[in-house]
C-alpha positions as CSV (number, residue, x, y, z in Angstrom):
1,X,-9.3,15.3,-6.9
2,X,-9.5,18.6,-8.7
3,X,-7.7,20.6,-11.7
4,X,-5.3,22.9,-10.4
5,X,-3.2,23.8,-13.4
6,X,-4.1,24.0,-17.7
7,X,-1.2,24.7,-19.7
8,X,-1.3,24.7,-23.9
9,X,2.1,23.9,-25.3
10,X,2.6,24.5,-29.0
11,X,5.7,22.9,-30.8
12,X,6.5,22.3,-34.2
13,X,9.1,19.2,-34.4
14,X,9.0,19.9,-38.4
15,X,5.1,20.8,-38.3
16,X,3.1,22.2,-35.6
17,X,1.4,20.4,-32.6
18,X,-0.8,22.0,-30.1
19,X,-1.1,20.0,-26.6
20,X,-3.4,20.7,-23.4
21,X,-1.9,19.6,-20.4
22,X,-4.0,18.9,-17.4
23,X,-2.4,18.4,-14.0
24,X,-4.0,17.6,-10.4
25,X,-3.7,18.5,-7.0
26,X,-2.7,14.6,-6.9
27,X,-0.1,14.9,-9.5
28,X,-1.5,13.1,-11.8
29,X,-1.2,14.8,-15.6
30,X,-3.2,14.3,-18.6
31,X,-2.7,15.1,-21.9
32,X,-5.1,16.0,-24.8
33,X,-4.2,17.2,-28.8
34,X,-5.9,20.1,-29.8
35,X,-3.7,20.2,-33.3
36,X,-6.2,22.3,-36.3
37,X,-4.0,22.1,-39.5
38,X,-2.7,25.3,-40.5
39,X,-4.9,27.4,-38.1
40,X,-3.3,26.1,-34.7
41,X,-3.2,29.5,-33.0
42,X,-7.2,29.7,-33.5
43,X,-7.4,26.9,-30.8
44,X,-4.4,27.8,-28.9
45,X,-6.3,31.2,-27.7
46,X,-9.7,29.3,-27.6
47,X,-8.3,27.0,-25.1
48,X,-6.1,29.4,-23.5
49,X,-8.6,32.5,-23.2
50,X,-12.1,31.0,-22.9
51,X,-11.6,27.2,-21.9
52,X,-8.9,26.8,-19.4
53,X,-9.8,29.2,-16.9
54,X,-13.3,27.2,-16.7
55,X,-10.9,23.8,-16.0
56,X,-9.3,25.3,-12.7
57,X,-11.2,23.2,-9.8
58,X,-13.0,21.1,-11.6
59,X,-13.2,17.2,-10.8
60,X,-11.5,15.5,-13.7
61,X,-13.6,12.4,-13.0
62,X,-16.6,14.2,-14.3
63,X,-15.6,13.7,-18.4
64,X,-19.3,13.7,-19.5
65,X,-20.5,16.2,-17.3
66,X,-17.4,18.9,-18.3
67,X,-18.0,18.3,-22.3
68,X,-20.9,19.1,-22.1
69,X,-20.5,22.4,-20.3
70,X,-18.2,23.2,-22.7
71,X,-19.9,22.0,-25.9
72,X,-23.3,23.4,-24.7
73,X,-22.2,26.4,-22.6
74,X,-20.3,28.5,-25.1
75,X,-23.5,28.9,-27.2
76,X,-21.5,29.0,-30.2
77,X,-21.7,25.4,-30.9
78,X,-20.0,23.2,-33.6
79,X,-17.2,24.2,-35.9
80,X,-13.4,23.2,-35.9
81,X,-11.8,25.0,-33.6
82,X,-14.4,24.6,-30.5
83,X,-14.1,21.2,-31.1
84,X,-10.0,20.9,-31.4
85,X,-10.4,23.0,-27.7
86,X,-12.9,20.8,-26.5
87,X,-11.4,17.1,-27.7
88,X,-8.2,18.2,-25.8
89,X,-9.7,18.7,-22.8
90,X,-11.8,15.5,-23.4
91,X,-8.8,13.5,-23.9
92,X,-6.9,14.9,-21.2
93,X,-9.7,13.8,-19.0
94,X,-9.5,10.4,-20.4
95,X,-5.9,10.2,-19.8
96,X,-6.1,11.6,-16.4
97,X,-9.4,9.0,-15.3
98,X,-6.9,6.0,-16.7
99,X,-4.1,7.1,-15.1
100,X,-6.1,7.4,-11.5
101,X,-7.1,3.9,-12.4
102,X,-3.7,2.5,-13.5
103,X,-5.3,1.4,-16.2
104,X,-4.5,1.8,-20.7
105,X,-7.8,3.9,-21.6
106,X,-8.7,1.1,-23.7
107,X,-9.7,-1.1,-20.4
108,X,-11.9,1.9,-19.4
109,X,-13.3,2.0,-22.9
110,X,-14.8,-1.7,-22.5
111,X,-11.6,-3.4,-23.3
112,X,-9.9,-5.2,-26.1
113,X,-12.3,-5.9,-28.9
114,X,-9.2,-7.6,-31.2
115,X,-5.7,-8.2,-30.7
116,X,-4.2,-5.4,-32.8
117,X,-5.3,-3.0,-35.3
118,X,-5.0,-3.2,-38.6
119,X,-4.2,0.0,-40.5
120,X,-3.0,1.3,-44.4
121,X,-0.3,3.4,-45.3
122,X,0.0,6.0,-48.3
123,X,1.6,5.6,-51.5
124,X,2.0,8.3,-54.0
125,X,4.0,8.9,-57.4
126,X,4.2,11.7,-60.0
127,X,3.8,9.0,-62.5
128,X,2.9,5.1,-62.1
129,X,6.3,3.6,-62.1
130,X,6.7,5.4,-59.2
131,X,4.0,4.7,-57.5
132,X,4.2,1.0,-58.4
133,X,7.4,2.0,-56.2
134,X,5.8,3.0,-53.4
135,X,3.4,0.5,-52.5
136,X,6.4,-2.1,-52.8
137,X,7.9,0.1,-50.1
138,X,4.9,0.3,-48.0
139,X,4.3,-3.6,-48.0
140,X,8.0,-4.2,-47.4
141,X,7.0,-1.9,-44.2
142,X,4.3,-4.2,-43.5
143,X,1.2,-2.6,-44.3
144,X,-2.1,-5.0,-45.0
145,X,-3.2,-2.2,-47.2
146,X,-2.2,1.0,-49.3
147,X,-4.0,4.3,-50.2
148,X,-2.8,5.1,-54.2
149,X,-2.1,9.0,-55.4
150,X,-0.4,9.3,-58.5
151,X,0.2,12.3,-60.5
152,X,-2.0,13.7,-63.1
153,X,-0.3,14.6,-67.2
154,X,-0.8,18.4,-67.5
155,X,-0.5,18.8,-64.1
156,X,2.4,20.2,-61.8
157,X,1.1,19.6,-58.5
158,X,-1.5,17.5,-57.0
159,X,-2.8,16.3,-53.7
160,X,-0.7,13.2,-52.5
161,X,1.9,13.3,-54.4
162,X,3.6,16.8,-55.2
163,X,3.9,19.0,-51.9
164,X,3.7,15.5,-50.1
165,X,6.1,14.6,-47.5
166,X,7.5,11.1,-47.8
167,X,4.4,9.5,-46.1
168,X,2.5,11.4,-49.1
169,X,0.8,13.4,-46.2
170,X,0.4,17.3,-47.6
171,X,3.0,19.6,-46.3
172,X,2.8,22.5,-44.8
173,X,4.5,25.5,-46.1
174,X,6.1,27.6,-43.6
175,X,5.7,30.7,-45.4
176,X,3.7,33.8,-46.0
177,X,1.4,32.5,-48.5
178,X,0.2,28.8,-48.9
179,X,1.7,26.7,-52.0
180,X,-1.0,27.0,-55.4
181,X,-1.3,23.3,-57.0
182,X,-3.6,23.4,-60.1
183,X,-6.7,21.0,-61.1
184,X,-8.2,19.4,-63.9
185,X,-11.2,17.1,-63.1
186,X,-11.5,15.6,-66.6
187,X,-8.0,14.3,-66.2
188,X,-8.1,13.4,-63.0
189,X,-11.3,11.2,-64.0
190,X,-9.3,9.9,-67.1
191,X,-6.2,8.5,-65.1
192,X,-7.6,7.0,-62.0
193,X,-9.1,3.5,-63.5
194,X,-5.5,3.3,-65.4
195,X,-3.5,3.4,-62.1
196,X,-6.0,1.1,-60.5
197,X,-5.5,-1.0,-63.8
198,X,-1.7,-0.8,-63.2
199,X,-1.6,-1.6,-59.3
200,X,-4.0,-4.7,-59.7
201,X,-1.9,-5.9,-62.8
202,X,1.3,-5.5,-60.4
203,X,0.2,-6.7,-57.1
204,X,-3.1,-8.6,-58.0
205,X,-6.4,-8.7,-56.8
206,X,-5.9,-9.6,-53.4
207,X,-4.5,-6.5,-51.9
208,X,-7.1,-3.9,-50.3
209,X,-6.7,-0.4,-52.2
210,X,-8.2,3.0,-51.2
211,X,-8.0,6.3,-52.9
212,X,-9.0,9.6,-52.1
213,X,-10.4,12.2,-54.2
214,X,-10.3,14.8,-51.6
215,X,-14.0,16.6,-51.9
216,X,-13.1,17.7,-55.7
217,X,-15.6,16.0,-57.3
218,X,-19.3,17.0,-57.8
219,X,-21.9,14.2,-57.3
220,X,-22.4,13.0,-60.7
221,X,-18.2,12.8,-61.3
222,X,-17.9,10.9,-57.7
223,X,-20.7,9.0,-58.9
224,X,-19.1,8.5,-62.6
225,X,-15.6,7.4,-61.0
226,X,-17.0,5.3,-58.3
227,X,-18.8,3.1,-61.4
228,X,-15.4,3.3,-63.2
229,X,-13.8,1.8,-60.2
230,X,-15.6,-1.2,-60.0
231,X,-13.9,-3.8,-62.2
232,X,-10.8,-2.9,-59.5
233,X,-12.7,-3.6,-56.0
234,X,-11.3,-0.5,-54.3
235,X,-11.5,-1.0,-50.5
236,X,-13.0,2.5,-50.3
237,X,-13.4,5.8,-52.2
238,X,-12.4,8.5,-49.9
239,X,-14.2,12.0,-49.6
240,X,-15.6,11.9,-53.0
241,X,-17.6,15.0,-52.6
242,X,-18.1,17.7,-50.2
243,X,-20.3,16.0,-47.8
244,X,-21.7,19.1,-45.7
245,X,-24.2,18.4,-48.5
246,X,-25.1,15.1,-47.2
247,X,-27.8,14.5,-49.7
248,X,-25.6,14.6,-52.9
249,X,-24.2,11.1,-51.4
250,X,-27.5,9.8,-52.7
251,X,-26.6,10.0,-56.2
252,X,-23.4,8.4,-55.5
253,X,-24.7,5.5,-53.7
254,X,-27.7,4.7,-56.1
255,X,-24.8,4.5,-59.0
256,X,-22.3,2.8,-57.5
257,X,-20.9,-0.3,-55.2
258,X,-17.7,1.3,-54.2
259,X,-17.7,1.2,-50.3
260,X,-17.6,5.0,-49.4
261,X,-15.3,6.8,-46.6
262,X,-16.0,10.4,-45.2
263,X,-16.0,12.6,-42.8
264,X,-12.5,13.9,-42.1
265,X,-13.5,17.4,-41.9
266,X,-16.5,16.4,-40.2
267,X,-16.9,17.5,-36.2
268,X,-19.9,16.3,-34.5
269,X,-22.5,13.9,-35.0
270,X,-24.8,16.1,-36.9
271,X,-22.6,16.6,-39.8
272,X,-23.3,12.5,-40.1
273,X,-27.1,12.1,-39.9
274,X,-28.8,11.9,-42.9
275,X,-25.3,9.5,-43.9
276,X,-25.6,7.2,-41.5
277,X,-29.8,6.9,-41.3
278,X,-29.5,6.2,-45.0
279,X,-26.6,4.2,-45.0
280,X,-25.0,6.0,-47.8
281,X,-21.4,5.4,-46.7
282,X,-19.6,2.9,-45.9
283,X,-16.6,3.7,-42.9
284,X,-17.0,6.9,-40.8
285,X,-13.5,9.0,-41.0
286,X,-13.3,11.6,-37.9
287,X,-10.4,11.8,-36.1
288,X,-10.7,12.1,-32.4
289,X,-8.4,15.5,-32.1
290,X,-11.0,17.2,-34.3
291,X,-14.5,15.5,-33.3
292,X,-14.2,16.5,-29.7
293,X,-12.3,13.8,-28.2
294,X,-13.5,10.0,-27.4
295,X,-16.5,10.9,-25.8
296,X,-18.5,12.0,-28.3
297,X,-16.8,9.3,-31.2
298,X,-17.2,6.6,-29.4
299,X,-20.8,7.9,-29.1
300,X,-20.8,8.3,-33.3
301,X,-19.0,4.5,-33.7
302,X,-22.2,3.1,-31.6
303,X,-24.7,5.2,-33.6
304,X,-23.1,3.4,-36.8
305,X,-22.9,0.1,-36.0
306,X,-26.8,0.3,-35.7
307,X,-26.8,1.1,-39.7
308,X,-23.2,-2.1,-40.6
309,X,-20.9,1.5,-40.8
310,X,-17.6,0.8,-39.6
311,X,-15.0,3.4,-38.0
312,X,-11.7,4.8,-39.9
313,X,-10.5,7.2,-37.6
314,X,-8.6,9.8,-39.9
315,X,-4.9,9.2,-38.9
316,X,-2.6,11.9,-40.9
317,X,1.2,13.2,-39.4
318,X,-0.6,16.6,-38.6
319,X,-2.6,14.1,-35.8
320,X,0.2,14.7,-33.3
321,X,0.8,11.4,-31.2
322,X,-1.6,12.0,-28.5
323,X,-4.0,12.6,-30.9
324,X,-3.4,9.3,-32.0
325,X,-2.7,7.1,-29.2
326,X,-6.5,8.3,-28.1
327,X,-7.3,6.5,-31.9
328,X,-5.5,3.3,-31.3
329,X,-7.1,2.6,-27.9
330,X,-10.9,4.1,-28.8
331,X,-10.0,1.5,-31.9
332,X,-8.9,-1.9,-29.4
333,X,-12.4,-1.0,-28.1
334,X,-15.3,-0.7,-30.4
335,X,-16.6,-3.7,-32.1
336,X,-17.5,-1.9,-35.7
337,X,-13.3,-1.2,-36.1
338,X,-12.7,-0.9,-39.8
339,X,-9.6,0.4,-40.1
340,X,-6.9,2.6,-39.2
341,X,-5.7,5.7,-41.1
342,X,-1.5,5.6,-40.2
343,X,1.5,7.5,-41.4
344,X,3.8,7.5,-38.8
345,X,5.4,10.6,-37.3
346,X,9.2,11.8,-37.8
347,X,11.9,10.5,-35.1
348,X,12.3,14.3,-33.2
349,X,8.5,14.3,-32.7
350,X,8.5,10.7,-31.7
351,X,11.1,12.2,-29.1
352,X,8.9,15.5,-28.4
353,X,6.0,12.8,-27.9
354,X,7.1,9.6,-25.9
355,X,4.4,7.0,-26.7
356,X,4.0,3.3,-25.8
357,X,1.6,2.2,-28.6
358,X,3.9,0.5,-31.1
359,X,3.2,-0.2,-35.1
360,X,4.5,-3.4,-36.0
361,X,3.7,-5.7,-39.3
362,X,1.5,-3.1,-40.2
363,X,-0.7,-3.2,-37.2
364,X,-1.0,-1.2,-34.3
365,X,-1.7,-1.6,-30.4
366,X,-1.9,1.0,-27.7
367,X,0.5,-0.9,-25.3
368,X,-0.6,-1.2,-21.9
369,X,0.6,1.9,-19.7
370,X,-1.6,3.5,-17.7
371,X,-3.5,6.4,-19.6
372,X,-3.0,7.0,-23.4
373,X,0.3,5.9,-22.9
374,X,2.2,9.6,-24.3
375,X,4.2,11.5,-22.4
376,X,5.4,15.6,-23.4
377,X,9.1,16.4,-23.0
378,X,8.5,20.3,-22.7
379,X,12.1,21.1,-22.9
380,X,12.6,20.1,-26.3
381,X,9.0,20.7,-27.3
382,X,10.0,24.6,-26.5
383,X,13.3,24.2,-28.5
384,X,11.1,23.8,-31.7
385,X,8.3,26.9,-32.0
386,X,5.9,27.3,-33.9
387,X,6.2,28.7,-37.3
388,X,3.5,30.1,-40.0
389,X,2.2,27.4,-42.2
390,X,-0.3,26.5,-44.6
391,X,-1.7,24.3,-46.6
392,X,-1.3,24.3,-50.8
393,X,-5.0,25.8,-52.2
394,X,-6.1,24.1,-54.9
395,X,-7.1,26.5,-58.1
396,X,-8.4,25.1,-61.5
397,X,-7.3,26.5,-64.9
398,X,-8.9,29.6,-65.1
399,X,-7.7,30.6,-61.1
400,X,-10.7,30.2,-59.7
401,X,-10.5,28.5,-55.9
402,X,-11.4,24.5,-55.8
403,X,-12.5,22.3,-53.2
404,X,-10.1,20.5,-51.6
């Protein structure tokens, strides 16, 4: 069997998506997401210019042997947008393998470690009423668990709840210039404990809550908020600081018992090193689209379980559905499954993307069609182009750029 045929399709059924599709001289097709939130055209020409041309002829059984040509033979190693290019191709490979076998990838993967995967949803609110609000509505739609945003006082816009779409996921701005939301980290460390206060008043003690502060804290605040959390039992404190420093998570760790998630904007297995080794987090957060496919995370979910980490495979809206039907069934499969990041997608790309995994009572399951289980309807995917978009920059008082 060999590649005779690498097309990229970008659509944008309300945001963009950016798809690899692999087909052979047996028919078969595969499909790999190579989405990079609000720089998709860096990876469309990647793939398109440097990668695909290199696919023509190759044997698509040979996944291991092909990502690591690519990974190792650009020279240029590393960095978001090789790794978008490379996890589609990855995945499409995956799909492609499954497919030959008339298998669901997760069989290939080892099979079924559990029965279905458990997942949380987002709730946000400019104020707590209304985000007292939301997490009624996301446990009327089932979820086990709930990631809290509420607004800040003083503050017009912040991440998760203003700019947010109605998952809370940030929205992308189609427009010339991306949306300014302001910061204040002493308020922000103020009003945290009193909407964790408020939601374990309302909902009790029982119910698993995660927040995420987004990288905008500096070691000693993540390490001041993470004490201040305590009396509340958060199921994790997302991406408390910028983590490319890997060291600061010390700090954090040696002053605090809140289980700690990262990685998001992580790519490869380096980033996670001196994290894992030391144990100084608690769930592992790459998404496959941007990690370079399931190769290389199953490869970081083994490497964890060695140290009791557990895998959270970062599951936002701009994760198209191939994306994340390559999460549910690399989740099935690994025994160190955590939990699953989900916030659904809107009907028209649910139409755009066909997929047989299913969310039901707040848990998900890959289904059991051959492949990933996604299929690409390119006639309406071409109806909806891509359009300009960013995401909001974060600025504090005085106009100077924050982390996100």
């Amino acid at each position: 069997m060999k590649i005779v045929d690498a097309k990229v399709v970008v659509t944008s059924p309300g945001r963009n998506f950016v798809t690899l599709k692999l087909t052979t001289d047996e028919g078969l097709t595969g499909l790999g997401d190579a989405t990079l939130n609000g720089r998709e055209l860096a990876v469309v020409s990647y793939l398109t210019d440097h990668v695909a041309p290199l696919l023509i002829g190759l044997d698509p059984h040979r996944i291991e042997d092909t990502w690591q040509s690519l990974y190792r033979g650009a020279y240029w190693r590393r960095g978001p947008v090789t790794m978008a290019a490379i996890a589609a191709v990855d995945v499409a490979l995956w799909d492609i393998k499954a497919k030959a076998a008339g298998l669901p990838l997760y069989q290939l993967l080892g099979g079924a470690s559990r029965e279905r995967i458990g997942t949380y949803g987002h709730a946000n609110g400019r104020d707590i009423p209304e985000l007292l609000d939301s997490v009624r509505a996301r446990l009327a739609e089932g979820y086990p668990a709930v990631r809290i945003q509420s607004g800040i006082p003083g503050l017009k816009a912040v991440y998760g709840v203003s700019g947010t779409d109605d998952t809370g996921a940030p929205v992308l701005h189609q427009q010339a210039r991306p949306l300014v939301e302001d910061w204040d980290t002493a308020a922000y460390l103020r009003q945290v404990p009193t909407v964790f206060e408020a939601v374990r008043a309302e909902f009790g003690a029982e119910l698993p809550l995660l927040h995420d502060s987004h990288h905008r804290l500096t070691p000693v605040q993540a390490a001041r908020l993470g004490k201040d959390l305590e009396p509340y039992r958060p199921f994790w404190l997302e991406d408390c600081t910028p983590a490319e420093n890997q060291e600061a998570l010390r700090l954090v760790r040696r002053s605090t018992t809140t289980p700690l998630a990262v990685g998001e904007v992580f790519n490869t297995v380096y980033d996670y090193q001196t994290l894992v080794t030391e144990q100084l987090i608690d769930f592992v957060r790459s998404a496959v689209t941007h990690f370079g496919g399931v190769t290389p995370l199953r490869k970081l979910f083994d490497f964890a379980a060695q140290y009791q980490i557990k895998s959270a495979i970062h599951g936002p809206e701009d994760i198209s559905p191939v994306g994340m039907a390559a999460a549910v069934h690399l989740d099935l499969a690994v025994h160190n499954f955590g939990i699953q990041e989900y916030s659904g997608h809107t009907p028209l790309t649910d139409e755009v993307f066909r997929h047989a995994y299913t969310f039901s009572d707040g848990h998900l399951h890959p289904g059991e069609a051959p492949g990933i289980g996604v299929e690409l309807d390119e006639e309406l995917a071409a109806a909806h182009p891509y359009a300009a978009a960013y995401l909001p920059v974060n600025r504090l008082h005085d106009g100077t750029v924050h982390d996100w």
